[in-house]
NUVOSE-127979 format. One record per residue (C-alpha): residue number from 1; residue in one letter; chain; x, y, z. Coordinates in steps of 0.02 Angstrom, whole numbers, plus 50000, padded with zeros to 5 digits. Last residue first. Example, Ala and Ser with C-alpha at 12.3 -4.5 7.8 and 13.67 -1.06 7.14 Angstrom:
<sites>
SITE 2 S A 50684 49947 50357
SITE 1 A A 50615 49775 50390
</sites>
This chain:
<sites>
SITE 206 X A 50079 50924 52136
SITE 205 X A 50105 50785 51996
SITE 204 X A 49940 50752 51905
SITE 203 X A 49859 50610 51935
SITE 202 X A 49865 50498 51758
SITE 201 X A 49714 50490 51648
SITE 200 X A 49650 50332 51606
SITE 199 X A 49624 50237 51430
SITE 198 X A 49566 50054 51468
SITE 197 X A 49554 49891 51363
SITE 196 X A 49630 49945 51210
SITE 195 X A 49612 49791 51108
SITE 194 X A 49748 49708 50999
SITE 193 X A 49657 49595 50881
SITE 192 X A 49718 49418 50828
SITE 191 X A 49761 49439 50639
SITE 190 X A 49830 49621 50653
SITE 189 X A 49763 49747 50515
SITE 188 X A 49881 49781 50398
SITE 187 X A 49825 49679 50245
SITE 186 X A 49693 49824 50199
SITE 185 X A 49508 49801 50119
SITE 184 X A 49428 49845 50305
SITE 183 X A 49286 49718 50272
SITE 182 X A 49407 49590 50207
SITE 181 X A 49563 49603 50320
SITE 180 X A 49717 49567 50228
SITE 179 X A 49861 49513 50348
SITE 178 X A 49961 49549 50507
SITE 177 X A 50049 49464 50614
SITE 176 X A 50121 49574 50795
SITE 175 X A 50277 49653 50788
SITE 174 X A 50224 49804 50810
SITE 173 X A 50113 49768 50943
SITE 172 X A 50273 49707 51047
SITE 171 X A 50355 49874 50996
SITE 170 X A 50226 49976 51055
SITE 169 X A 50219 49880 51225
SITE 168 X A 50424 49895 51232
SITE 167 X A 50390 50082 51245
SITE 166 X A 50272 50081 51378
SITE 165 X A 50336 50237 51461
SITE 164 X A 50345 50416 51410
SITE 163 X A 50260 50407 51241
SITE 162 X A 50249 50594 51166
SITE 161 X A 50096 50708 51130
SITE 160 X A 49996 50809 51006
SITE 159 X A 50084 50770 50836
SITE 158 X A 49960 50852 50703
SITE 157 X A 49994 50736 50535
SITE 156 X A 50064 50857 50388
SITE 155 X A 49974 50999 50288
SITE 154 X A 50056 51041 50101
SITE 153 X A 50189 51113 50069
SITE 152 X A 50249 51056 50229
SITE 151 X A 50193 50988 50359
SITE 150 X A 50270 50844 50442
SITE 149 X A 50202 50661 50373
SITE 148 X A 50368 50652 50266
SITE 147 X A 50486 50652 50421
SITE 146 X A 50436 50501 50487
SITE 145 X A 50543 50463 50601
SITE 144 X A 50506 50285 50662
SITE 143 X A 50352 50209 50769
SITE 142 X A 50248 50354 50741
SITE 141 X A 50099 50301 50858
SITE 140 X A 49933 50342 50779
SITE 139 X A 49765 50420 50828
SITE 138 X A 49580 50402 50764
SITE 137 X A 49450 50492 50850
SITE 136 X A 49410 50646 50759
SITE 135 X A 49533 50721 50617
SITE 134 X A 49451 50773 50442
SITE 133 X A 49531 50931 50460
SITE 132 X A 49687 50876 50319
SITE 131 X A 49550 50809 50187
SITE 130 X A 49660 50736 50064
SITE 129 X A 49638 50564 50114
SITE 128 X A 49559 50553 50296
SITE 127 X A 49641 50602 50447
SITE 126 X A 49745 50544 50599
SITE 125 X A 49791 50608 50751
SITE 124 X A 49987 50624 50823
SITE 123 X A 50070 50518 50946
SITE 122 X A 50246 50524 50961
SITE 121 X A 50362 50371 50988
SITE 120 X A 50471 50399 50836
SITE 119 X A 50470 50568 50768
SITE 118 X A 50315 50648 50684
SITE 117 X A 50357 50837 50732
SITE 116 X A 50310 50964 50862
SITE 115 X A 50312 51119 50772
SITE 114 X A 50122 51185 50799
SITE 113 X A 50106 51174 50615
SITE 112 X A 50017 50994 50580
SITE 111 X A 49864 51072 50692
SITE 110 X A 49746 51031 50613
SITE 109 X A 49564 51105 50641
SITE 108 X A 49432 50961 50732
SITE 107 X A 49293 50823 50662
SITE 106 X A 49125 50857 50756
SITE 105 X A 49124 50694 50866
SITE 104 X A 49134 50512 50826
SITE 103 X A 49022 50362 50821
SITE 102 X A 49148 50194 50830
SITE 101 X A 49174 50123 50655
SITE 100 X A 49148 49946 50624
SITE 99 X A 49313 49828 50643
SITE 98 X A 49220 49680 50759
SITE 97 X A 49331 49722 50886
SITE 96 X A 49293 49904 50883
SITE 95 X A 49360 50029 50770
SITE 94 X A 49417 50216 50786
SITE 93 X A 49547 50202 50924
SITE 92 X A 49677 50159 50839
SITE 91 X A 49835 50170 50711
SITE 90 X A 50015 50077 50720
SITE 89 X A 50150 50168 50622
SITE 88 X A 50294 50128 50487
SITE 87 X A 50434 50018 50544
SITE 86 X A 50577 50012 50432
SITE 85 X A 50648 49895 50284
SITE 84 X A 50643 50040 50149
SITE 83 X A 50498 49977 50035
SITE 82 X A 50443 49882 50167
SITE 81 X A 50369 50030 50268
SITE 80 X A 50297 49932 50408
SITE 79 X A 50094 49932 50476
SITE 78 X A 50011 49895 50585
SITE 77 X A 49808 49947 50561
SITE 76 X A 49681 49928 50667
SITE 75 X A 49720 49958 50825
SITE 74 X A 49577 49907 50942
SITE 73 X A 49428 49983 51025
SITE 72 X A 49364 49896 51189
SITE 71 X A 49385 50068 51300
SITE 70 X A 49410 50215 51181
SITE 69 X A 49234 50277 51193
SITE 68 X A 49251 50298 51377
SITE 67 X A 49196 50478 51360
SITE 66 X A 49314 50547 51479
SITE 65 X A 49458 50483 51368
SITE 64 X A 49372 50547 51214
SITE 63 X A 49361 50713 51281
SITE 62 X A 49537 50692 51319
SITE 61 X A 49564 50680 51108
SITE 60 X A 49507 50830 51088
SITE 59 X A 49571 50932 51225
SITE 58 X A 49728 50859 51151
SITE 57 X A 49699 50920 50950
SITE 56 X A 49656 51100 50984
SITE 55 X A 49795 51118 51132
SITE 54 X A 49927 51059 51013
SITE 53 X A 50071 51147 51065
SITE 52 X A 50065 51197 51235
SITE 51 X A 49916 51071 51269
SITE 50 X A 50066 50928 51250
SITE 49 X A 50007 50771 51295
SITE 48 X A 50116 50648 51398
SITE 47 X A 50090 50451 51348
SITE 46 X A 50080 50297 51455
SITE 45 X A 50071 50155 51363
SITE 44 X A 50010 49969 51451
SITE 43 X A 50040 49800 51367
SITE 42 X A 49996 49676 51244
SITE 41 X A 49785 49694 51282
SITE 40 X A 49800 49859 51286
SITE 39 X A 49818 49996 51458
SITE 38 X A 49817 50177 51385
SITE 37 X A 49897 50294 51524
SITE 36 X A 49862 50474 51509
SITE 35 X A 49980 50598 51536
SITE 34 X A 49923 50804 51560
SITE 33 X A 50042 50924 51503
SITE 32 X A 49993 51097 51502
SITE 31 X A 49920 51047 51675
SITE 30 X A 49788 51200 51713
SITE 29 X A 49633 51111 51648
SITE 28 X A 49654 50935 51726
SITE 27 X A 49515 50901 51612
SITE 26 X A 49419 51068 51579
SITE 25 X A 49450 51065 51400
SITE 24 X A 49432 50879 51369
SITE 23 X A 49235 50916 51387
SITE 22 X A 49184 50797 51501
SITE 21 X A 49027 50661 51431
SITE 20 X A 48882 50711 51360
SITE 19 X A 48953 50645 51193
SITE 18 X A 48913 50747 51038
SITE 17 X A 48848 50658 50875
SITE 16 X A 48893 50615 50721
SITE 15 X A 48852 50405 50664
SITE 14 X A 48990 50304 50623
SITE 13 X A 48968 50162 50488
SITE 12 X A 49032 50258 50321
SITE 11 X A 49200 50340 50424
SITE 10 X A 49336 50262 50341
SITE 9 X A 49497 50327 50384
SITE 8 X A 49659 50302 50286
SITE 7 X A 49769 50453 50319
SITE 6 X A 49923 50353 50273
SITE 5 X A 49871 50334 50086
SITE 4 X A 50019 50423 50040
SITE 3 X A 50126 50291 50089
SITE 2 X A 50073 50169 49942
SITE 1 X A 50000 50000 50000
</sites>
């Protein structure tokens, strides 16, 4: 599958609506760098959001925290860049176990220019083909540098936070088989499933 169809998202069997749930803006709303701790099936991740940079993109994504939307979602898609014998990215949070789509909020501006770059271990949310503030729900660990999904003459992939522990977790999904999955139509999505089973936030140091 060609690179440039990173920002694979199909969104045909969500339906739009707003959660009732917290409104990520007034989680832990004077921490400029809240962590949240994402416990999977393979491991737990703990990950530190950056609201200095991306404040737009991690309110957005704790509202889906405090939702509890996340919980039984998987990753979706593993995959390496065989052309050049590296690790690519895994991608979650927008299917559940039985791969339909998850319902997902209003999508949100991208924020591809806040400087924080697509280096290995970052999070950063996804989008759909050519449609740069298509972002929602989905997210995706950059499991090398991946220099071409920065901005650039065109918009890049908004990086919102950084893994802080949990590292070997990432690589232990990476590594995990994958093959074609006939109602996604993609041969990176992992044969046995790797579920997030919890997505917490982390007390905030005092």
């Amino acid at each position: 599958m060609p690179l440039k169809l990173f920002g694979f998202v199909v969104c045909l069997l969500t339906t739009n609506f707003s959660y009732a749930a917290i409104e990520g803006k007034f989680v832990q709303k004077d921490n400029l760098f809240p962590k949240v701790q994402i416990t999977t099936t393979l491991g737990a991740i703990e990950i530190e959001l950056d609201r200095s940079k991306a404040p737009i993109t991690v309110n957005n994504f704790l509202t889906y925290v405090m939702d509890g939307s996340y919980k039984g979602s998987v990753f979706h898609r593993v995959e390496k860049d065989d052309v050049n014998e590296k690790d690519f990215v895994i991608q979650g949070g927008g299917y559940d176990t039985d791969y339909n789509g998850i319902a997902e909020n209003d999508p949100i501006f991208n924020e591809s220019g806040n400087g924080l770059k697509n280096d290995m271990y970052t999070i950063a949310m996804a989008y759909q083909d050519s449609k740069p503030h298509s972002g929602t729900r989905q997210f995706f660990f950059n499991m090398e540098n991946n220099d071409h999904l920065n901005p650039g003459k065109d918009w890049g992939f908004a990086v919102f936070g950084s893994v802080t522990n949990g590292y070997e977790t990432l690589d232990k999904i990476m590594a995990v088989k994958t093959d074609y999955n006939e109602k996604l139509g993609y041969s990176f999505i992992p044969v046995t499933p790797v579920v997030i089973l919890d997505v917490k936030m982390v007390e905030a140091a005092h």
